[in-house]
Backbone bond lengths (Angstrom), bond angles and torsions (degrees), N, CA, C in turn:
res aa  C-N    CA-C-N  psi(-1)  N-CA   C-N-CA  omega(-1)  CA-C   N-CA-C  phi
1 X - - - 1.453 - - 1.529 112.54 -
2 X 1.303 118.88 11.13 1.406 134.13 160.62 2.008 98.96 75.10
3 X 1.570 95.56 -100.12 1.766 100.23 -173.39 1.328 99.29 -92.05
4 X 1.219 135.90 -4.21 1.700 119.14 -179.67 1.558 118.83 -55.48
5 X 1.044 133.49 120.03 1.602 148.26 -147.16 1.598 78.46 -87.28
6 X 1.270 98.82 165.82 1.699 134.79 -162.62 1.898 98.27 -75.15
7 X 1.394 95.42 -33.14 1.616 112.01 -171.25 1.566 111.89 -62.99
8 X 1.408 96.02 -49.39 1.585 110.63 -174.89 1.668 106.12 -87.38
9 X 1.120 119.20 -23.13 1.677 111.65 166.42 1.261 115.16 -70.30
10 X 1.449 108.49 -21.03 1.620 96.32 170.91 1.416 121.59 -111.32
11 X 0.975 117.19 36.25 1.804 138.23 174.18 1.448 73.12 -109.98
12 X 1.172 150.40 -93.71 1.222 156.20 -85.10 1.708 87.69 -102.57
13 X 1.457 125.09 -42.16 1.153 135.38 -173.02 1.705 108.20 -65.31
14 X 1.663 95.65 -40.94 1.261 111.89 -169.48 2.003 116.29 -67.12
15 X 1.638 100.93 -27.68 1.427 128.58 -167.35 1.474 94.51 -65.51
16 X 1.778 99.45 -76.80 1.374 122.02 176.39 1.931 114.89 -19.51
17 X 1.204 102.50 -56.21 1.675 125.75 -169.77 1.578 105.29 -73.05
18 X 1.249 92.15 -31.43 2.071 90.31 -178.23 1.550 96.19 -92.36
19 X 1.169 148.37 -53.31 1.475 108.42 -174.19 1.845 86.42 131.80
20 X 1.326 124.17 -48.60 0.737 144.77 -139.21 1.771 106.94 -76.00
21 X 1.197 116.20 157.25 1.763 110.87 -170.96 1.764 91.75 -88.02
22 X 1.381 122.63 122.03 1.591 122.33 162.40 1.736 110.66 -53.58
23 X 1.353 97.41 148.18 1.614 108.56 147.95 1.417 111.65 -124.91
24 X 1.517 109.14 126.05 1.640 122.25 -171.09 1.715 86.36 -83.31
25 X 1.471 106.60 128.75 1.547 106.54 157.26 1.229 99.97 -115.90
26 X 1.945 107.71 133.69 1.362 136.25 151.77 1.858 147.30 -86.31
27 X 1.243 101.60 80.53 1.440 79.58 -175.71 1.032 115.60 -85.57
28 X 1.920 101.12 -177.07 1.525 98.88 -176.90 1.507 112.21 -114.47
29 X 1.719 117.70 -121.69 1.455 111.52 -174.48 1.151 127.18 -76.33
30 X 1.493 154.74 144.09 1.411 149.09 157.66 1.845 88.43 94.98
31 X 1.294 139.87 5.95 1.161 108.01 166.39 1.849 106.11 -134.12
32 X 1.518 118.44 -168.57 1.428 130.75 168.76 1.098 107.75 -107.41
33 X 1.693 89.80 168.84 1.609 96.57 167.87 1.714 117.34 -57.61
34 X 1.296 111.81 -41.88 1.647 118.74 -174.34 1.581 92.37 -49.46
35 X 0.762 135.70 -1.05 1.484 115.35 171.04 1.454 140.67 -73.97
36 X 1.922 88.19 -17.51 1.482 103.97 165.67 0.988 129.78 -78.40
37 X 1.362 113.11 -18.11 1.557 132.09 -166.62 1.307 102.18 -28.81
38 X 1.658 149.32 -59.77 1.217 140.56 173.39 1.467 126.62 -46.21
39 X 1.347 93.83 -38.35 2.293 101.95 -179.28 1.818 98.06 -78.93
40 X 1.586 121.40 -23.95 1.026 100.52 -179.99 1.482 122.81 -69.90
41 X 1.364 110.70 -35.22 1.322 132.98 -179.67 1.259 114.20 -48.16
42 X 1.801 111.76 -54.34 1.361 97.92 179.39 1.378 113.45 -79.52
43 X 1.724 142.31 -32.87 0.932 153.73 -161.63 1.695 103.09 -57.12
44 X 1.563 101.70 -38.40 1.548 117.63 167.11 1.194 131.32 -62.03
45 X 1.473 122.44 -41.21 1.201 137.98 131.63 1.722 119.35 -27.63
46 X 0.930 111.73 -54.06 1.428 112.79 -179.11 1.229 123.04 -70.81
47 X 1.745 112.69 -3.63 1.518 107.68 179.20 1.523 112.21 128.29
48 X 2.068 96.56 -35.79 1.533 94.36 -172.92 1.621 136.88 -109.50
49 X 1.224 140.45 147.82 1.197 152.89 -156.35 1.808 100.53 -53.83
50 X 0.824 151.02 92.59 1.588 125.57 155.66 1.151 154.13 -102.32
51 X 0.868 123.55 134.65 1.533 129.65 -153.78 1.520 103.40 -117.38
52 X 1.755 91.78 128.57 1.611 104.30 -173.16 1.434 98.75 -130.06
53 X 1.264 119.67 87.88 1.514 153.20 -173.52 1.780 98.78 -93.75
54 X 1.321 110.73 108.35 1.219 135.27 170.04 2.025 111.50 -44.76
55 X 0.713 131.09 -171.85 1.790 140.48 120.49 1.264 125.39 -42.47
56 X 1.103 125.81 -170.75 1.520 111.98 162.70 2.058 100.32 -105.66
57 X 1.201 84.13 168.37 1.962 88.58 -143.91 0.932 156.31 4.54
58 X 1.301 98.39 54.84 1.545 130.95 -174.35 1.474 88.60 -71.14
59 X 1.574 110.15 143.72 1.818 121.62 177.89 1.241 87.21 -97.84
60 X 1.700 102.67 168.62 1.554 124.39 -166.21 1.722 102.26 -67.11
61 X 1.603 101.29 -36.67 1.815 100.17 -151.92 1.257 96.05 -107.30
62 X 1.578 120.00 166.11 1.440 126.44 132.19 1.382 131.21 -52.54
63 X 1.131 116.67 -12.91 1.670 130.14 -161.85 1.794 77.80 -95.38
64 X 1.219 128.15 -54.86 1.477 136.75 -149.78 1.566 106.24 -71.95
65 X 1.382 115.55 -45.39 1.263 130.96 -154.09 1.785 81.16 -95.85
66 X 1.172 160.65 -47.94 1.504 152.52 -156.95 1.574 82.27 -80.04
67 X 1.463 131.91 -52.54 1.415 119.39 -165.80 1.714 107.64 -61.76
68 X 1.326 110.55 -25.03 1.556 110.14 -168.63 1.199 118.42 -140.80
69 X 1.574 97.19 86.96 1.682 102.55 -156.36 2.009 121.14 -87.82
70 X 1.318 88.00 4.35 1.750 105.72 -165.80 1.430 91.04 -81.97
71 X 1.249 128.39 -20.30 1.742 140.50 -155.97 1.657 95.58 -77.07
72 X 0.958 112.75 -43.10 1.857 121.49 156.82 1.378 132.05 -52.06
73 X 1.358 126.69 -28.82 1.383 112.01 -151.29 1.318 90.15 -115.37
74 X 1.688 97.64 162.06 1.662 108.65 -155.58 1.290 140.85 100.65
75 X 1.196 97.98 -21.95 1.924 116.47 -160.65 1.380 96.21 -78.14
76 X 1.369 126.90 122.05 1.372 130.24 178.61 1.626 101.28 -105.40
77 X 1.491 98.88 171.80 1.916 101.17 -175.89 1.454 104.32 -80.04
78 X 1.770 114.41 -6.55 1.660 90.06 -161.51 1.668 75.06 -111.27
79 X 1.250 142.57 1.61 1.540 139.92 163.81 1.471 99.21 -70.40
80 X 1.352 136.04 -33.90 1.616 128.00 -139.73 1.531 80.17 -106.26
81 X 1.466 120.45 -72.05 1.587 117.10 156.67 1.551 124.30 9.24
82 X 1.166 117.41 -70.39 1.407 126.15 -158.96 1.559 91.73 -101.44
83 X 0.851 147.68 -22.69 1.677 140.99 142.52 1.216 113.91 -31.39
84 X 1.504 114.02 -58.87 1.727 122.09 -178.17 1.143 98.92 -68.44
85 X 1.525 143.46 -58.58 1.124 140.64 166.99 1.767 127.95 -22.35
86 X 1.624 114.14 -59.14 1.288 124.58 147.80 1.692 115.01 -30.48
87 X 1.277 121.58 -83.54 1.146 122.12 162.10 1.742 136.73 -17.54
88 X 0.702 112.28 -47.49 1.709 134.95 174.86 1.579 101.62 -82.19
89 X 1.220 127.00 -28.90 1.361 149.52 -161.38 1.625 87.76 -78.33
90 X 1.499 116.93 -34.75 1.455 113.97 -171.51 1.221 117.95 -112.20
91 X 1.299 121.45 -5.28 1.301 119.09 151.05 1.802 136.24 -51.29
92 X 1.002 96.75 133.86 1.961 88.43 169.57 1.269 114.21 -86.73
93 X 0.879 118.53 -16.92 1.876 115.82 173.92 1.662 116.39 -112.51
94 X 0.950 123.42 125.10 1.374 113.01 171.74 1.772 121.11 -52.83
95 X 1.378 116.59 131.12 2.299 121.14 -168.12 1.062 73.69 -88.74
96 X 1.643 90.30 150.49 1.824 109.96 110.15 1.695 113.15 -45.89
97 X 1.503 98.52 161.54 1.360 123.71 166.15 1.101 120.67 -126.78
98 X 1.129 120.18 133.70 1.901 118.49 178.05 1.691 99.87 -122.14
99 X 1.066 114.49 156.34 1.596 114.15 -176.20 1.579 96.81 -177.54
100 X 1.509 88.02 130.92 1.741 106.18 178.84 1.501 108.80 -121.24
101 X 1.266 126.87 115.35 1.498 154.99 132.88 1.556 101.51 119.52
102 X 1.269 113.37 -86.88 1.529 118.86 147.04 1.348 129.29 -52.03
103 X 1.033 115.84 -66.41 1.345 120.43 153.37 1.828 131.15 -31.36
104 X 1.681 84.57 -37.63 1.984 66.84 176.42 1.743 93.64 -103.12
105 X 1.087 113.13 27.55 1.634 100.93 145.82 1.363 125.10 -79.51
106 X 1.265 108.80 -37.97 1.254 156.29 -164.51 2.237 84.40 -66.62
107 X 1.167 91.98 -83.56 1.516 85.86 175.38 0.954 132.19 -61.68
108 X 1.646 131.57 -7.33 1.375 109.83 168.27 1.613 101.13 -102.48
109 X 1.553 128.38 -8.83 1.810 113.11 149.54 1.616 116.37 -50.96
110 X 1.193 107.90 -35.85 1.578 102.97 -168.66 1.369 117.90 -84.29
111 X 1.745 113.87 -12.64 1.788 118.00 162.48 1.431 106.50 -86.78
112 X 1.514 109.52 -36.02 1.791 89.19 150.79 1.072 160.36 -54.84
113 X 1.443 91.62 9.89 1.865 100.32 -175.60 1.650 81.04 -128.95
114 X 1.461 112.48 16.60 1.574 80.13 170.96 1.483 129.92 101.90
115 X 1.746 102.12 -12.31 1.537 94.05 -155.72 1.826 105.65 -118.92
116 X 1.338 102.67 -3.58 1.857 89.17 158.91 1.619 118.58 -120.35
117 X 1.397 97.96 150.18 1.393 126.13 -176.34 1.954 101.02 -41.13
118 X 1.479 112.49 -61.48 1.319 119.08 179.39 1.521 96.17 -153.17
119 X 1.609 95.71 166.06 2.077 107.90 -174.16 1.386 92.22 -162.39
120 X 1.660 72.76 153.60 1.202 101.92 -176.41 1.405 122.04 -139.95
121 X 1.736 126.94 100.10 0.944 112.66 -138.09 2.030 99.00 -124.18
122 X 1.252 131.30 118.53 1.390 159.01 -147.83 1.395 109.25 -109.85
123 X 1.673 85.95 96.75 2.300 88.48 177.70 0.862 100.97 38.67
124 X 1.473 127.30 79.67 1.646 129.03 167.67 1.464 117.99 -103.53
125 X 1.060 118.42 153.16 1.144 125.50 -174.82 1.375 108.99 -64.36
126 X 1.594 128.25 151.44 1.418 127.33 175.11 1.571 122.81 -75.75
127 X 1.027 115.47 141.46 1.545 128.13 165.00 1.338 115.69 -97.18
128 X 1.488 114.67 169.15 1.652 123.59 -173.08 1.672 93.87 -53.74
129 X 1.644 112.02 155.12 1.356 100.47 169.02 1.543 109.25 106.17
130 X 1.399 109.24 -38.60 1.923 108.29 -166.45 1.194 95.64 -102.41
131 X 1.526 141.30 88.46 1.732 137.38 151.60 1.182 113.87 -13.79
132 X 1.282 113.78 -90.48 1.395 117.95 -152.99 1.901 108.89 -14.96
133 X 1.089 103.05 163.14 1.711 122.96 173.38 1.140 109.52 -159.73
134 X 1.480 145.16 83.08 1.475 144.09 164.25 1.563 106.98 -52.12
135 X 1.232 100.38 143.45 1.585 97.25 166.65 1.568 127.47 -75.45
136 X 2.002 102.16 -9.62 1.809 103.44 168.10 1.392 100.25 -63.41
137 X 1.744 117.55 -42.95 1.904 97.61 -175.63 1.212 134.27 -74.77
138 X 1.560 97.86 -8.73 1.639 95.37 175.25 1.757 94.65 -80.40
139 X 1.180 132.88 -53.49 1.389 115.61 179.15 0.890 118.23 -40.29
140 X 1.336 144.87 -71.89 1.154 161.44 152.67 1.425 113.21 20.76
141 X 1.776 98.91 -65.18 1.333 121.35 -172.80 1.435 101.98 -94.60
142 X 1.215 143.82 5.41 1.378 136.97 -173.50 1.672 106.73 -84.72
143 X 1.267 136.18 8.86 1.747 149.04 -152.24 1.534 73.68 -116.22
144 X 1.247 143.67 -59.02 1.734 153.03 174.94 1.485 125.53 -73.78
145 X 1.430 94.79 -62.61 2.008 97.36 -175.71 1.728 108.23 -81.64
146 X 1.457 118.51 4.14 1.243 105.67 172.70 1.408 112.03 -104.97
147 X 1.188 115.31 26.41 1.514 107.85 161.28 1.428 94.84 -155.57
148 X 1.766 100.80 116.25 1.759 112.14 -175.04 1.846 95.44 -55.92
149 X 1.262 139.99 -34.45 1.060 110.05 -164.39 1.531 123.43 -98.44
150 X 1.724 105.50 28.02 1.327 98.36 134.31 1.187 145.71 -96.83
151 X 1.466 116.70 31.25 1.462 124.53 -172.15 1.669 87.12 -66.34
152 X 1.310 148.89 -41.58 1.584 140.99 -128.05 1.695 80.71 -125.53
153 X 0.867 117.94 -15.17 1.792 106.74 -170.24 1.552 120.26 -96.28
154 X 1.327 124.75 153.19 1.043 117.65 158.53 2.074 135.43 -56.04
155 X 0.793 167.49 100.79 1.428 153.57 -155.29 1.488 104.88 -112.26
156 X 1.456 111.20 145.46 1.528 106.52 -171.02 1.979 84.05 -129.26
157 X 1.144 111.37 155.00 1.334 119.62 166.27 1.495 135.77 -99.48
158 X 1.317 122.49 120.59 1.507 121.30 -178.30 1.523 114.56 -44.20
159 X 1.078 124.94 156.80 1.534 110.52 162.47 1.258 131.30 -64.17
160 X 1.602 116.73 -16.04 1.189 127.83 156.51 1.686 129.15 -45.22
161 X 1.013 112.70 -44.61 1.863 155.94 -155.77 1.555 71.87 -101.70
162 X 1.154 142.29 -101.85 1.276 133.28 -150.97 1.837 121.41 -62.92
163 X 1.713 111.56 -36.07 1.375 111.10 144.40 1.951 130.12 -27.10
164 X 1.345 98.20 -41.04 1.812 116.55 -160.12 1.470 84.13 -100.41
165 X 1.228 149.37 -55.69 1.632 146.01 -150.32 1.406 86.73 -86.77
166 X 1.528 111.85 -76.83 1.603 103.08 -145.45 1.520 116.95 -87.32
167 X 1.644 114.54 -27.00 1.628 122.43 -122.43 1.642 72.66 -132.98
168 X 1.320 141.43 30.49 1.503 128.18 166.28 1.275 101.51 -61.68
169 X 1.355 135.69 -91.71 1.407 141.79 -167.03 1.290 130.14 -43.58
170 X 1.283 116.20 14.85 1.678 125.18 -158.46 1.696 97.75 -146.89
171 X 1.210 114.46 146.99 1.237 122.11 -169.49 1.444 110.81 -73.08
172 X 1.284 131.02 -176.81 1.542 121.27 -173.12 1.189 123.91 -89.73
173 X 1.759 103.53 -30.48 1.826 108.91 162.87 1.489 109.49 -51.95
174 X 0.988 105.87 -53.06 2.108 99.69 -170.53 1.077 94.80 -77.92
175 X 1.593 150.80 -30.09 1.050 131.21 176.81 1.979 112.38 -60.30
176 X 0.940 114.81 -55.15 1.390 129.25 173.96 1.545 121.35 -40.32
177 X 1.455 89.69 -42.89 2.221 100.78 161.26 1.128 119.49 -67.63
178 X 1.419 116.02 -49.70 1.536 122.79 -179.08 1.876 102.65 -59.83
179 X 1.197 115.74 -23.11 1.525 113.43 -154.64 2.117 76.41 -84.79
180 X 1.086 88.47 -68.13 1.729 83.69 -154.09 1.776 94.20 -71.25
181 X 1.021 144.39 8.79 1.573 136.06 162.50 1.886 113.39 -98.91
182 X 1.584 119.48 4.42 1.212 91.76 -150.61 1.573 84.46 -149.05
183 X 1.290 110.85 -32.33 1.533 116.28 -162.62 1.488 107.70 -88.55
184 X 2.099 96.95 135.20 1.939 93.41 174.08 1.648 86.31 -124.68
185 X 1.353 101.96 -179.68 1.483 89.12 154.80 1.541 126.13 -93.54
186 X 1.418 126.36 -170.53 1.418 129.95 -128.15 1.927 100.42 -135.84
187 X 1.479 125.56 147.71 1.086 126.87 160.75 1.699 110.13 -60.64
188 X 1.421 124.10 126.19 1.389 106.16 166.96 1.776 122.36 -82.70
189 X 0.882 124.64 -3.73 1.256 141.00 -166.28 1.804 112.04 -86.42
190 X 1.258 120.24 -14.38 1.517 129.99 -177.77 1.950 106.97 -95.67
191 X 1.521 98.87 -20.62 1.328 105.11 161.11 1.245 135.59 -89.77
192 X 1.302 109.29 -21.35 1.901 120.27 -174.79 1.534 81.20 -77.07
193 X 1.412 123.73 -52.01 1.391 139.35 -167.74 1.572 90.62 -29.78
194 X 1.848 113.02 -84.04 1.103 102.64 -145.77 1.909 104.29 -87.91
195 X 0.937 121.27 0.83 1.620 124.92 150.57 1.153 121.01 -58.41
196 X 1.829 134.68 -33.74 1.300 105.17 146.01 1.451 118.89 -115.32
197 X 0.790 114.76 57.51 1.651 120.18 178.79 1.555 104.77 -63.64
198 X 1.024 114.91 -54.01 1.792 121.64 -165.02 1.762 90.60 -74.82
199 X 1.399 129.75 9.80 1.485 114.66 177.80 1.237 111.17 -135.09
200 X 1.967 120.10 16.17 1.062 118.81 -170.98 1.476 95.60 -158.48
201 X 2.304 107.13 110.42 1.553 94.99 -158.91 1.335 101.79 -91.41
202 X 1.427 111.70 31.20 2.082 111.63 178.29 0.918 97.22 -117.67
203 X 1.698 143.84 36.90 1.559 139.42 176.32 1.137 116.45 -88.41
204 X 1.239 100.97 140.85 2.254 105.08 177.01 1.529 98.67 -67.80
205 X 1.418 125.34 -12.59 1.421 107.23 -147.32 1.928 74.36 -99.84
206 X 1.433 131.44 95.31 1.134 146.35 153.57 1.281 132.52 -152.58
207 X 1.166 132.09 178.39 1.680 124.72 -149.62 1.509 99.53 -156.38
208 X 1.145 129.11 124.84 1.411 136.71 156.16 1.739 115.67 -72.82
209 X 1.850 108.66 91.44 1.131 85.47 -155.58 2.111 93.39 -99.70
210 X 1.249 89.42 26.94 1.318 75.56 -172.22 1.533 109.18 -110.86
211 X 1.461 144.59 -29.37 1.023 165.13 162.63 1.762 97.82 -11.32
212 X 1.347 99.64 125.27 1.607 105.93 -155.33 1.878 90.65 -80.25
213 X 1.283 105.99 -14.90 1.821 105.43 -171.91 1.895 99.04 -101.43
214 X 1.073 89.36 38.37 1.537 96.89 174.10 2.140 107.52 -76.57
215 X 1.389 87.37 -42.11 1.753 77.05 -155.20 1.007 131.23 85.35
216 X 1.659 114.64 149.60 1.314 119.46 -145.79 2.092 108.04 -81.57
217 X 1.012 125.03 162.07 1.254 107.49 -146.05 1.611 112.84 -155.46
218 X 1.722 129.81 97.95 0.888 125.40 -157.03 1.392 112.82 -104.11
219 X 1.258 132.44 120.34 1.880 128.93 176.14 1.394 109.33 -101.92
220 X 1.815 112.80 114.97 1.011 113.95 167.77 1.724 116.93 -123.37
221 X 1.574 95.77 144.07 1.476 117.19 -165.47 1.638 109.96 -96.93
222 X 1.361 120.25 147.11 1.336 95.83 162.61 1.902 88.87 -122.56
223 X 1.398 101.74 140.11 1.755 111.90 -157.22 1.906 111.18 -65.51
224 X 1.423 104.77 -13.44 1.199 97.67 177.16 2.038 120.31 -119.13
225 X 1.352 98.99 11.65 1.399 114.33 139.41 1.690 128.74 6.01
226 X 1.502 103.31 100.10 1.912 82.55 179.72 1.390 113.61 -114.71
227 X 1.422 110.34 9.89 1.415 117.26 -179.45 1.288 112.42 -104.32
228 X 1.657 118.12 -39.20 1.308 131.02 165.06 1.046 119.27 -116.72
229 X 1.187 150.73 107.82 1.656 128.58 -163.43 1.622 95.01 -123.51
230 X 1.285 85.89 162.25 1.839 99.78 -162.88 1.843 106.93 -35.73
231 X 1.277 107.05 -34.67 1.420 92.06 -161.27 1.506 125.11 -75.29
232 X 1.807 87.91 2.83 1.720 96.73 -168.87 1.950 90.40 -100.74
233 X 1.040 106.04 -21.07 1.228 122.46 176.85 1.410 132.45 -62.20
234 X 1.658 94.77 -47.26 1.735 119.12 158.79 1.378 98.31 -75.59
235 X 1.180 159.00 -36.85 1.209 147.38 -168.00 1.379 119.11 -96.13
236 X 1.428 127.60 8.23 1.597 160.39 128.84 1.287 109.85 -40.31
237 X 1.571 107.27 -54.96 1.148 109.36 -138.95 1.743 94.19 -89.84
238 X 1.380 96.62 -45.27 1.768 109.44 -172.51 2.055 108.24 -55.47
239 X 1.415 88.55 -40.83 1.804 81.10 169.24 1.605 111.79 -65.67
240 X 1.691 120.81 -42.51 1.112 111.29 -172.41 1.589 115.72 -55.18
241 X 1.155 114.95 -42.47 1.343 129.61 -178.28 1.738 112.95 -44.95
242 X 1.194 106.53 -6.72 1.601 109.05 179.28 1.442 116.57 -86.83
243 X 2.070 106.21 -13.56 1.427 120.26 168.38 1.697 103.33 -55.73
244 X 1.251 102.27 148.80 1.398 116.69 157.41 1.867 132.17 -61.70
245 X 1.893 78.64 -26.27 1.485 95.27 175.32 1.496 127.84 -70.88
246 X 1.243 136.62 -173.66 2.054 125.11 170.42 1.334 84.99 -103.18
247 X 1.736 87.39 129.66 1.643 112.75 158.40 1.244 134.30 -139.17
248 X 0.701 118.71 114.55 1.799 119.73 -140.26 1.917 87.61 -123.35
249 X 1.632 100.68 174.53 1.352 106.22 -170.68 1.589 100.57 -153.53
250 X 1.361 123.72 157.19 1.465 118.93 -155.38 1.734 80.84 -174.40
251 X 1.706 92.22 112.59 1.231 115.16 168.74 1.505 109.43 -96.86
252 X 1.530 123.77 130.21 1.320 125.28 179.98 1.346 120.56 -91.04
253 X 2.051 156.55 98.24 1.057 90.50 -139.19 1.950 96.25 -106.68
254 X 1.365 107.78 -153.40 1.329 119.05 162.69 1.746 106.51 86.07
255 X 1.695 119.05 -6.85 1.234 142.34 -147.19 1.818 109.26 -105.05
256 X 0.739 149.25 144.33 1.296 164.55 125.23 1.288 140.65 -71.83
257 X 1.254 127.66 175.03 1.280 143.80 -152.57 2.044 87.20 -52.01
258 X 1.643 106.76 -54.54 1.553 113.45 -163.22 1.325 99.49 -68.73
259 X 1.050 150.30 52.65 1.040 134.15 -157.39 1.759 90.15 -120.82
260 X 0.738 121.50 -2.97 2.301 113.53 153.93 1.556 110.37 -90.07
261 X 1.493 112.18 -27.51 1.098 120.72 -174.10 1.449 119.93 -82.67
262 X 1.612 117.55 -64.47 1.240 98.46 174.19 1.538 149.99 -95.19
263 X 1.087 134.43 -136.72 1.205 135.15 -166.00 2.062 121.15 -52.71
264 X 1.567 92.05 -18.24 1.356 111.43 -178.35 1.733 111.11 -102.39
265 X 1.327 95.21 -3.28 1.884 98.03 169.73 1.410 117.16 -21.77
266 X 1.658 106.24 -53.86 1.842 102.02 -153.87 1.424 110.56 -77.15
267 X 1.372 124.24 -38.63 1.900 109.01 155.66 0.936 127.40 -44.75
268 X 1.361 134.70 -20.75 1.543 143.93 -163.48 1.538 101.35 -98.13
269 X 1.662 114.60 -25.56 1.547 121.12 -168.46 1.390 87.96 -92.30
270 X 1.393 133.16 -41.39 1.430 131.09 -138.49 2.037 82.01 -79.34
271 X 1.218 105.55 -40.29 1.709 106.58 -146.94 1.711 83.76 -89.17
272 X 0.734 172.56 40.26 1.644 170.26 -13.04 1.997 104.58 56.03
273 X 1.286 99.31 -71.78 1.591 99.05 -177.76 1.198 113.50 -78.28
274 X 1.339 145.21 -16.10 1.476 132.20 125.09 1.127 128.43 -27.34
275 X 1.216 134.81 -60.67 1.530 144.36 -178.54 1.540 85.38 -66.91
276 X 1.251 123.57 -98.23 1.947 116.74 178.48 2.300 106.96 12.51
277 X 1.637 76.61 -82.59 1.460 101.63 -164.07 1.871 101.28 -35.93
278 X 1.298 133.40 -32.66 0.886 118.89 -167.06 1.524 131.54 -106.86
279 X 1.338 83.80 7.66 1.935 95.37 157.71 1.478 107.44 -145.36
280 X 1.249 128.76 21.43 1.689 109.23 150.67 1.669 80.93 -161.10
């Protein structure tokens, strides 16, 4: 399985042995897999296998990944892609996928090739194809896309930068926990990616949204969003809709970028494992 860490071969071992249908969790920039640790719990509860599959050498901790920040940089969408791909590669049953920002780009490339049961994909980042450009995502992304030479570097975010991207809708105490419990730094190269995607027709940052073995396919927004905001979200959704498959879209509102992360996680898990629950 090439870079799949010791951690995720034995989720995967563990999946296989239970019987049970996996859910692949995806994150995206500035965080880990441990971030799911709560959606796995209940998702586990619910019956299903989950698997919280890093990047490729992504370290276990936050403590690990701030000490060793070079362990990030480089990671492209069609490198992180074919990682998840590997992964699923070792399953005996075909998952769900869940993926938040990057990550649920990440998941709706990987039902484009066909390979999960159902997804569910959370303020995701845009692929070739989606116009819109708010001026919250160009801010957002300006800590990265304003200096070309972090395309090759790792980038970590101030708390400021992460206040304005992730932590708008949430007060500053929980914003301030989430910052020092959750945050590493980030590949810069998955952002130049999808900043010019619509100007470059050989980009990883694209989606097969038509592929009839896509699977059924849920986009959820949270309406006050500064990294993805609904309209890049609705405009996800309107290409997806050209699948043959059901794809429906569910704006959350009052919610932001943190919206897996903080205090409002479990509506956001419940309305995800609903959609799950009803085709695998």
């Amino acid at each position: 399985m090439g870079e799949i860490g010791e951690g995720t071969r034995e989720q995967i071992s563990q999946a296989n042995q239970s019987g049970r249908t996996p859910v692949v969790f995806i994150h995206g920039l500035w965080l880990l897999a441990s971030s799911w640790a709560p959606w796995a719990e209940l998702f586990e509860e619910a019956g299903y296998a989950p698997i919280l599959a890093g990047w490729p050498d992504d370290p276990d901790t936050v403590e690990a990944g701030n000490a060793q920040p070079d362990v990030f940089a480089g990671k492209t969408v069609g490198q992180v892609a074919d990682h998840y791909g590997e992964v699923i590669a070792g399953l005996e049953k075909k998952p769900a996928v869940v993926g938040h920002s990057f990550g649920g780009l990440l998941t709706q490339i990987v039902a484009g090739r066909g390979l999960s049961a159902a997804s569910v994909a959370i303020d995701a980042a845009p692929f070739r194809g989606v116009l819109p450009l708010p001026i919250s995502s160009l801010r957002s992304a300006k800590p990265v896309i304003g200096n070309p030479r972090n395309r090759r570097r790792a980038v970590s975010l101030t708390f400021g930068q992460f206040r304005y991207a992730f932590a708008n809708a949430i007060d500053e105490g929980e914003a301030q926990a989430l910052y020092r419990s959750f945050v590493v730094p980030a590949s810069g190269v998955p952002l130049f990616q999808a900043a010019a995607a619509n100007l470059n027709p050989w980009t990883e940052a694209k989606v097969d949204t038509t592929n009839p073995e896509r699977g059924p396919l849920l986009i959820i927004s949270g309406d006050k969003d500064h990294i993805a905001p609904s309209a890049i979200a609705f405009a996800s959704f309107k290409k997806q809709q050209k699948n043959a498959g059901i794809t429906e879209f569910v704006e959350v509102p009052d919610r932001g970028h943190s919206l897996v992360l903080d205090s409002g996680w479990h509506e956001v898990a419940e309305t995800a494992l609903a959609f799950v629950r009803r085709f695998v």
